[in-house]
C-alpha positions in Angstrom: -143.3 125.1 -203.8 -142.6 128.4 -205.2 -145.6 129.8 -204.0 -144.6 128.7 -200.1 -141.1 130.4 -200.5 -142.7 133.8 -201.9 -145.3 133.8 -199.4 -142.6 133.4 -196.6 -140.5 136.3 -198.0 -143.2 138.1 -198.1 -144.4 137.2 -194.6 -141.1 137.5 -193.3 -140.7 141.5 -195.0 -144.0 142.3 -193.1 -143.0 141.3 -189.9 -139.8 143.6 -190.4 -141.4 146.4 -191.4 -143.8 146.3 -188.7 -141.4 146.1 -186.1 -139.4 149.1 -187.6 -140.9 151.4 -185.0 -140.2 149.4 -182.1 -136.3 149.4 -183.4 -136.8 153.8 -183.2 -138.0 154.0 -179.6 -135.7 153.4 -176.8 -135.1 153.2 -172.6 -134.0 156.7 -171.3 -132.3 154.7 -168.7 -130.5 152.9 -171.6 -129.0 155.9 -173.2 -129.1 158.6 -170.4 -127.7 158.8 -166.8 -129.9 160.1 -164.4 -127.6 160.7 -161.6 -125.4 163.3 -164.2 -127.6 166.0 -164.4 -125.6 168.8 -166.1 -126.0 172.6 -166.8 -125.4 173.9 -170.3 -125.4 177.7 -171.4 -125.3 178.6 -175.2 -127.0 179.6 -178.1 -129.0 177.4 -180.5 -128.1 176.5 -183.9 -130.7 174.1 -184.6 -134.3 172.8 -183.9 -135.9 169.5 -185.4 -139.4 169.8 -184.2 -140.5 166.3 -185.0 -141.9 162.8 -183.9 -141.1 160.9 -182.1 -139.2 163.6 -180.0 -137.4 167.1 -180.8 -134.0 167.5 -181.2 -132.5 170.9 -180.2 -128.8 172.1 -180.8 -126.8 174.2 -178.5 -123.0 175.7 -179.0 -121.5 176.0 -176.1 -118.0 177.1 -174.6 -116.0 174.4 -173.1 -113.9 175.4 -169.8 -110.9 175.6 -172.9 -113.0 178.4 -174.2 -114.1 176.4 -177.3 -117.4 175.8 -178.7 -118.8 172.6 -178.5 -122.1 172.0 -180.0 -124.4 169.6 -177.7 -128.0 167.8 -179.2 -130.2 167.3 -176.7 -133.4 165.6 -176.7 -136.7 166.4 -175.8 -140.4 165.4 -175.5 -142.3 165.0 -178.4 -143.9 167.8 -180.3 -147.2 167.4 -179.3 -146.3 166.6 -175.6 -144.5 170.1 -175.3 -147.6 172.0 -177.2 -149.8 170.7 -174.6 -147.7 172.0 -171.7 -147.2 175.3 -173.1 -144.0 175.0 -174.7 -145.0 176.0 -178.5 -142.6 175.4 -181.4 -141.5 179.0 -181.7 -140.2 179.5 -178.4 -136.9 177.5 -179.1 -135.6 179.4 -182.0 -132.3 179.6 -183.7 -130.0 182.4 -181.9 -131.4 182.3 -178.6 -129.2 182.6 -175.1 -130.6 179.7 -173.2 -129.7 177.6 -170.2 -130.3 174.3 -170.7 -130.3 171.6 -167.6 -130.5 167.8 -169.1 -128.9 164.5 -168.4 -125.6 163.5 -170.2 -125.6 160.4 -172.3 -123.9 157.5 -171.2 -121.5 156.9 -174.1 -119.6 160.6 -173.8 -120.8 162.0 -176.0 -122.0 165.9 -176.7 -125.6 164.4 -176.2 -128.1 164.6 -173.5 -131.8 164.2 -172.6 -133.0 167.8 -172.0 -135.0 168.8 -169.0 -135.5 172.1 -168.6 -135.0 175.6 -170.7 -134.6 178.6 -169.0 -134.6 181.5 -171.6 -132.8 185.0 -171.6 -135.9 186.6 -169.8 -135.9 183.9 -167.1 -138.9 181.8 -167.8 -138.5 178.5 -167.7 -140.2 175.0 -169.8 -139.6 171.9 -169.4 -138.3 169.8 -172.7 -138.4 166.5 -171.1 -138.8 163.9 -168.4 -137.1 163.8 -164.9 -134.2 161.1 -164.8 -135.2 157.8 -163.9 
């Protein structure tokens, strides 16, 4: 009996931790709204370069004149490398302009679609709205 009740726990702990990456992917449609595509001009203060998709901050003055500092997301590393968009184009202190798709629960947060940099060329960071 004791035997059955371990070998459920431990059946039970694998089937969690193999559905731990599901639980980290999710619906652009669920988070994002693809009919608020906005414009975003600023300077980055961060880049997380990692799987499953970069992150990339941008501080950016409000119509109040304050700084509000945005995350937007992008493909994933290797997605972006393949296109041409190499990890040390998005560094920290560049003027960019930054279109992307607003979250839906209002906040600073977007899906990023394309970066247009201070000498005017231009990458996309992620998918077209759905």
């Amino acid at each position: 009996m004791k035997f059955k009740v371990l070998g459920a726990l431990a059946v039970g702990i694998g089937l969690l931790v193999s559905a731990a990456p599901a639980w980290a992917h999710h619906s652009f449609a669920a988070e994002y709204d693809s009919n608020q595509l906005i414009t975003l001009k600023g300077v980055v203060t961060k880049v997380e370069w990692t799987n499953p998709h970069i992150y990339f901050y941008v501080d950016v003055k409000d119509a109040g004149g304050n700084t509000v500092n945005w995350s937007l997301e992008g493909y994933p590393p290797n997605t972006l490398k393949r296109t041409g968009f190499s990890r040390d184009l998005l560094k920290v202190g560049n003027a960019i302009t930054v279109t992307a798709y607003k979250s839906k629960d209002g906040t600073n947060t977007g899906a990023g679609r394309e970066v247009t940099f201070s000498d005017g060329s231009k990458k996309f960071a992620g998918p077209a709205g759905r």
